[in-house]
C-alpha positions, -999 to 999 in steps of 0.1 A, spaced: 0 0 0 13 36 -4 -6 45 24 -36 62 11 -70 64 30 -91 33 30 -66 6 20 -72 -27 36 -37 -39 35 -4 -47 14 -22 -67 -17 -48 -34 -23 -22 -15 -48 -7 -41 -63 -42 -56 -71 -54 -25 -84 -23 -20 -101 -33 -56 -120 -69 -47 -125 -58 -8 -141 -32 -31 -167 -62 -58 -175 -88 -24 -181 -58 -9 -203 -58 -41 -228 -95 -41 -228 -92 -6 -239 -71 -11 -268 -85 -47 -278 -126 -39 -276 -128 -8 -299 -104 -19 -327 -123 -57 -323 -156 -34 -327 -148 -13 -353 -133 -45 -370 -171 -63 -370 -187 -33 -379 -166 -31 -411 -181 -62 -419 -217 -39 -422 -231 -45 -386 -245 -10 -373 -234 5 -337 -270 0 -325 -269 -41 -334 -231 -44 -317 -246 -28 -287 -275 -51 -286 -254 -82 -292 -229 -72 -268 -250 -63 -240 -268 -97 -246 -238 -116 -238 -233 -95 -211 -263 -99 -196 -262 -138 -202 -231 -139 -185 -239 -122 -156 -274 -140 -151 -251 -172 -154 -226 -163 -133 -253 -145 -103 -272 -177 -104 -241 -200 -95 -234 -181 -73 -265 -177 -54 -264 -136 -57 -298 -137 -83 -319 -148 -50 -309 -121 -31 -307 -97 -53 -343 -110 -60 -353 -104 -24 -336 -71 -24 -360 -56 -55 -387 -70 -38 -377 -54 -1 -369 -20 -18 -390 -16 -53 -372 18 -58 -338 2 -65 -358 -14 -99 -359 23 -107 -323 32 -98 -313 2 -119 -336 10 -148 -319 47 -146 -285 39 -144 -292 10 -177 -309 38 -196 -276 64 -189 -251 31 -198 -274 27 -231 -268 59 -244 -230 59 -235 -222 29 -251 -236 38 -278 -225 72 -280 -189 51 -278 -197 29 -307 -207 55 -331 -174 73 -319 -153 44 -328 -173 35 -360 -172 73 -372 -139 82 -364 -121 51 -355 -107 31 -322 -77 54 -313 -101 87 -309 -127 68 -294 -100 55 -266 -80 89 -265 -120 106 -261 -124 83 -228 -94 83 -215 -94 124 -216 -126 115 -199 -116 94 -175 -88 119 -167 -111 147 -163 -133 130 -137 -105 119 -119 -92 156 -119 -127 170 -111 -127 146 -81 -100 165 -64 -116 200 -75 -146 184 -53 -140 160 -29 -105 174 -14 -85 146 -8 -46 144 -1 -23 141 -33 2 118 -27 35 113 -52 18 80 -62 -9 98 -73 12 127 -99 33 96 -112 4 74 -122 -11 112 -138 21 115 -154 22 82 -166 -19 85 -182 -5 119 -200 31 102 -215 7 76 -228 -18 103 -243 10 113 -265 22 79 -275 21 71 -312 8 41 -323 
C-alpha cells in the first residue's frame, strides 16, 4: 500500500495495479475488435444489442451459481425503488455505449480510446476539485504516466 486512506492492507495496490493493466488491454483490444465487426456492415446500435446480450447472459449465469440472483431478487422485492435506480443507471449506460460505438465507427478506435481516457482523466481531476482529498506522489506519477501515454504514437 502507499498508504492512502481506505486501504485494507499490502495486496490493495498491487491488485489495483493488475486490474488498471487488464482495463488498459481491454481498452485497446474492444474498440479496434468493434470497429473490426462493424466493417463487416453491422451497425453500432446491433453491436450494442449483441454485446449487451452476452453480457447480460453472462452475468445471469454467473449470479445464479453463485447464489447472488436470489438475493438480489429479495432485495427488488424489499426495496421496489432500487428497480428504478437500476432502470436509470441501464438507460444512462445505453446511451453511452452507444455514444462510444458511433465514436469508434465514425472516427475510429484510437479517438474513441483517447475521447475516454481524456474523460476518464477529467473525472479523476474533477474529483480532487470536489471531494479534497490528499495528493500523494503515487498519485502525480500514475497522472504522469496517463499523460506520457496520451502522447504515444501508435
Amino acid at each position: 500500500s502507499f498508504g492512502t486512506e481506505g486501504t485494507d492492507g499490502p495486496g490493495n495496490s498491487t491488485f489495483g495495479i493488475f486490474i488498471l493493466i487488464i482495463s488498459l488491454l481491454c481498452d485497446a483490444l474492444v474498440p479496434n475488435i468493434q470497429k473490426r465487426i462493424m466493417t463487416d456492415g453491422l451497425s453500432a446500435a446491433a453491436l450494442m444489442v449483441n454485446t449487451n446480450a452476452v453480457g447480460f447472459s453472462v452475468l445471469l449465469l454467473v449470479m445464479t451459481l453463485s447464489g447472488m440472483l436470489t438475493a438480489t431478487v429479495a432485495a427488488a422485492i424489499e426495496r421496489p425503488e432500487l428497480l428504478i435506480y437500476l432502470f436509470s443507471v441501464g438507460i444512462c449506460l445505453g446511451m453511452a455505449v452507444l455514444a462510444y460505438t458511433r465514436l469508434i465507427q465514425s472516427s475510429g478506435p484510437v479517438i474513441a480510446v483517447a475521447t475516454a481516457t481524456l474523460r476518464k482523466v477529467v473525472t479523476v481531476l474533477l474529483s480532487y476539485v470536489l471531494f479534497p482529498k490528499p495528493l500523494l506522489p503515487i498519485h502525480a506519477f500514475s497522472g504522469l504516466l496517463v499523460l506520457a501515454g496520451g502522447f504515444m504514437r501508435e
